[in-house]
VOBA-1610 file (N, C-alpha, C; in pm, whole numbers, padded with zeros to 5 digits, always signed):
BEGIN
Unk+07202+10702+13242Unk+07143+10604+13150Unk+07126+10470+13220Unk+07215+10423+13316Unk+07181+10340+13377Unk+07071+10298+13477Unk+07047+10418+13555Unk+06944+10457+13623Unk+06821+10426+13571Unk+06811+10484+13404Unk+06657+10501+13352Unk+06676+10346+13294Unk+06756+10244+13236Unk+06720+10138+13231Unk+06705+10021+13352Unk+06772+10064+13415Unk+06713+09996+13564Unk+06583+10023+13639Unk+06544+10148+13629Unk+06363+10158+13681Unk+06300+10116+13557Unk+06335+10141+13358Unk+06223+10093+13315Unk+06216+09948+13315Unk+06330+09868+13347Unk+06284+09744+13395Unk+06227+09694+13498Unk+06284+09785+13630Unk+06160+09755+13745Unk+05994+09750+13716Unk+05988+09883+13634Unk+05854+09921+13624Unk+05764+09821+13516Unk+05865+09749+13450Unk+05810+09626+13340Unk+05844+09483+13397Unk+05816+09473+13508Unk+05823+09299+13561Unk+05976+09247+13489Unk+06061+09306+13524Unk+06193+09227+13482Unk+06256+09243+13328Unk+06121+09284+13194Unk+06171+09243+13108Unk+06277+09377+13063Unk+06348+09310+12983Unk+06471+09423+12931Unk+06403+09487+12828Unk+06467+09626+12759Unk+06400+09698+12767Unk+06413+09660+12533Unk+06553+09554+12510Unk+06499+09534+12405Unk+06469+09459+12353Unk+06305+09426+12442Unk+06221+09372+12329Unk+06163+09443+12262Unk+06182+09585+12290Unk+06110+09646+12221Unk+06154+09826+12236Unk+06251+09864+12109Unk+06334+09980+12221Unk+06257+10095+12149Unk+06124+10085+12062Unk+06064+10173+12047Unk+05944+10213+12209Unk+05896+10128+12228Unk+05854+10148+12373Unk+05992+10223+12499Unk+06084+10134+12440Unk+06169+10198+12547Unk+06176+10365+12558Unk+06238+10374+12480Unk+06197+10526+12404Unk+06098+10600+12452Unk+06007+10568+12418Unk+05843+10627+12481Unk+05825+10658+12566Unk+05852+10566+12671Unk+05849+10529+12776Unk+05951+10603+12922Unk+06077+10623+12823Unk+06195+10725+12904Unk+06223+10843+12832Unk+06129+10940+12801Unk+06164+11056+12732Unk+06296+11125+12792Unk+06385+11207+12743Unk+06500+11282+12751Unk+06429+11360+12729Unk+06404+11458+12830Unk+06297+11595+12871Unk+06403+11702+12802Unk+06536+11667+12823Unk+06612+11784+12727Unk+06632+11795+12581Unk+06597+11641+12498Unk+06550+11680+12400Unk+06440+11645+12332Unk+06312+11618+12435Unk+06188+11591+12350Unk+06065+11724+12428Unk+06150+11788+12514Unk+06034+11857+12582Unk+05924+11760+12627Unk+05801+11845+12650Unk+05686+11846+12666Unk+05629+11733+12600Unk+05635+11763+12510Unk+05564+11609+12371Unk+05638+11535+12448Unk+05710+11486+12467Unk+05821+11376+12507Unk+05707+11297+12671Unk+05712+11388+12750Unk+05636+11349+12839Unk+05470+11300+12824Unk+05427+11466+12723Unk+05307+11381+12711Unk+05231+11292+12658Unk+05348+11193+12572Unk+05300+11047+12492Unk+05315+10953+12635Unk+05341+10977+12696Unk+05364+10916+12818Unk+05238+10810+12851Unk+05210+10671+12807Unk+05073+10637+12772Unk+05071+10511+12935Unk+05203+10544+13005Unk+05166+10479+13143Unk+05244+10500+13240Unk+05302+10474+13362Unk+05400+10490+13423Unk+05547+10496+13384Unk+05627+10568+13375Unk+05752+10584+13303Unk+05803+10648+13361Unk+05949+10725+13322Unk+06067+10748+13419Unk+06084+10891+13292Unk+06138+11002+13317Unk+06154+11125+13241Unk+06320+11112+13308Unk+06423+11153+13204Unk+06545+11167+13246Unk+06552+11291+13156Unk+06631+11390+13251Unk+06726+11539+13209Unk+06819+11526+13266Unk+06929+11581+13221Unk+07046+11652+13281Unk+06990+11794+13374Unk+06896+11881+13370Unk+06860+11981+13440Unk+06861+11970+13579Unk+06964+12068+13672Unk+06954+12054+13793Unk+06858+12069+13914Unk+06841+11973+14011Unk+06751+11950+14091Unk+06662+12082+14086Unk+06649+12130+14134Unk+06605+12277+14156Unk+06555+12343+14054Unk+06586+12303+13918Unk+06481+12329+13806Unk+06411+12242+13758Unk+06349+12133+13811Unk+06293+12037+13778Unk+06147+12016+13889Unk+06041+12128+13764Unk+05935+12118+13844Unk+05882+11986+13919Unk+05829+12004+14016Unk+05793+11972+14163Unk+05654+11873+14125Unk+05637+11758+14165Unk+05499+11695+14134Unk+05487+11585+14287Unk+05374+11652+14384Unk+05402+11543+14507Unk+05341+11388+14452Unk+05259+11387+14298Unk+05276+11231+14336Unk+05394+11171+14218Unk+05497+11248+14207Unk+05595+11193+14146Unk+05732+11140+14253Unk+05814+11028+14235Unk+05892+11008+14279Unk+06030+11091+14216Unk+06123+11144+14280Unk+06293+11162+14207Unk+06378+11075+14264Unk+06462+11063+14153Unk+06602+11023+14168Unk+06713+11112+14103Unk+06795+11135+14205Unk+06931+11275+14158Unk+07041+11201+14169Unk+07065+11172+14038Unk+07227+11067+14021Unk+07343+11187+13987Unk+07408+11190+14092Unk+07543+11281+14084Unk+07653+11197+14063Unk+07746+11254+13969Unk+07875+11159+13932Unk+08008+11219+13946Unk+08073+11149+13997Unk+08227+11178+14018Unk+08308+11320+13903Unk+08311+11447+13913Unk+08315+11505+13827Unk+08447+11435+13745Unk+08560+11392+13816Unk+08648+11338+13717Unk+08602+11204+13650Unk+08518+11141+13676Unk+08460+11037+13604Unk+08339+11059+13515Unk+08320+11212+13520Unk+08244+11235+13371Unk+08297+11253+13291Unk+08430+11356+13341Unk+08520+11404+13266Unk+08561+11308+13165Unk+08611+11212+13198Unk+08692+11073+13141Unk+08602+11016+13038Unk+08431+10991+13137Unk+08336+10940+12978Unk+08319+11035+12909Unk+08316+11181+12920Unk+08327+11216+12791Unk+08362+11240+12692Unk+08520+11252+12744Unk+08638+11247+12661Unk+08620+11091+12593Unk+08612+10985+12655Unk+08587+10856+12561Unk+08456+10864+12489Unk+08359+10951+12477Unk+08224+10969+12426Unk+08275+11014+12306Unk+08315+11092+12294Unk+08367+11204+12175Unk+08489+11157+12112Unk+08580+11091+12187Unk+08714+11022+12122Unk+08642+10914+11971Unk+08557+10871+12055Unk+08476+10745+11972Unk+08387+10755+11850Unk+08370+10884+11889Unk+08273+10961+11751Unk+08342+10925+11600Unk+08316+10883+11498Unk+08364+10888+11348Unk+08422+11035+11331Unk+08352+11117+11341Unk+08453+11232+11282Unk+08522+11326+11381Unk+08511+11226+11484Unk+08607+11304+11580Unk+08746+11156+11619Unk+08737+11054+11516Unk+08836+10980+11538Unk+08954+10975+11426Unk+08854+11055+11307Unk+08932+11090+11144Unk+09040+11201+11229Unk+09028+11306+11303Unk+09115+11383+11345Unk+09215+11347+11453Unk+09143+11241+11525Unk+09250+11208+11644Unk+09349+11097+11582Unk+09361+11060+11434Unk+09455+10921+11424Unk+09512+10999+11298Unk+09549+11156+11314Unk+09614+11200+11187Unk+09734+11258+11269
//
């Protein structure tokens, strides 16, 4: 997530991304959950983020990649704080 707000600000002259986080949106589809539609509102240069590994992530020579790999124990940890944080996963953890 950091990644895709750091290029869609490159790719927008500096500005952050909420002035407007319906563009943002638009603009950085999550290919794992918008598919296809997701890409093809795509109405200018933009950044597509999946979790899908390198190697399944069809091939385009005039596209650029970036493959952000993370510390497996430091996913581990955000996700356990991802889910700790959830409402109905915090009704069970404070009983």
């Amino acid at each position: 997530t950091w990644m895709e707000v750091i290029l869609f600000t490159l790719l927008n002259n500096g500005q952050p991304f909420d002035q407007d986080i319906d563009d943002y949106f638009a603009q950085t589809p999550f290919l794992d959950g918008f598919g296809l539609d997701g890409i093809k509102k795509l109405t200018r240069r933009g950044t597509i983020k999946t979790h899908l590994t390198f190697d399944h992530v069809p091939y385009n020579p005039k596209a650029k990649y970036i493959c952000v790999i993370r510390d497996p124990k430091d996913v581990c940890t955000s996700f356990y704080r991802f889910v700790v944080d959830l409402p109905l996963c915090r009704h069970y953890h404070n009983d």
